[in-house]
Structures are given as C-alpha cells and as structure tokens.
C-alpha angles and dihedrals in degrees: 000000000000090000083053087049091052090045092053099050090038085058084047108053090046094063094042081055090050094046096049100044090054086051085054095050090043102053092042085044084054097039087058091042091053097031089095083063109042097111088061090067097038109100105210106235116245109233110251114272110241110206132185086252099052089046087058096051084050091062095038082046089057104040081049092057098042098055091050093061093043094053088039089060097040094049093096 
C-alpha cells in the first residue's frame, strides 16, 4: 500500500514537472513572438510636476533634518 502511495505521488510530481516546463517554454515561446511589439505597450513616464508648495516642503524638509543632526551631535 505505501509503495501504491509513492508511485502515486511519483506519477504525480512528474506531471506537475511536465506541466510547468511546457509553461516555461510557452511564455518564453510568446515573449519572443511579442517582443516585436513591445513599444506599443510601454507607457512613456510624465516627468514629476515640481510646484511652489512641494518646493517649500523640500526646504522644511532640510532645515528639519539639519537641526536634528546638530542637536544629535551636541547631545553629549
């Protein structure tokens, strides 16, 4: 009965490998076959918009940061 149960998950296994290698060669297969047309999927990235606001937050951001260091290396 356990030599049944091996044979069964050995049987098993081996289809689950056979499956899985012919996905692989399929998606590589379809990734050659598109790859011809892949800049008409790629969406061309807009720069980042800089506002006044933002600008603002940069510099809070900096003399924030500076004074933490400063009081982190006085702090002795």
């Amino acid at each position: 009965m356990i030599i049944d149960g091996f044979k069964l998950m050995v049987i098993g296994m081996g289809y689950v490998m056979l499956f899985l290698s012919i996905m692989v060669v399929v998606i590589l297969l379809v990734a050659k076959a598109l790859k011809p047309f892949a800049h008409l999927l790629e969406e061309k990235a807009a720069p980042p918009r800089r506002t006044p606001a933002a600008a603002a937050d940069n510099k809070n951001l900096v003399a924030a940061a500076i004074a933490a260091v400063h009081m982190h290396r006085n702090r002795k």
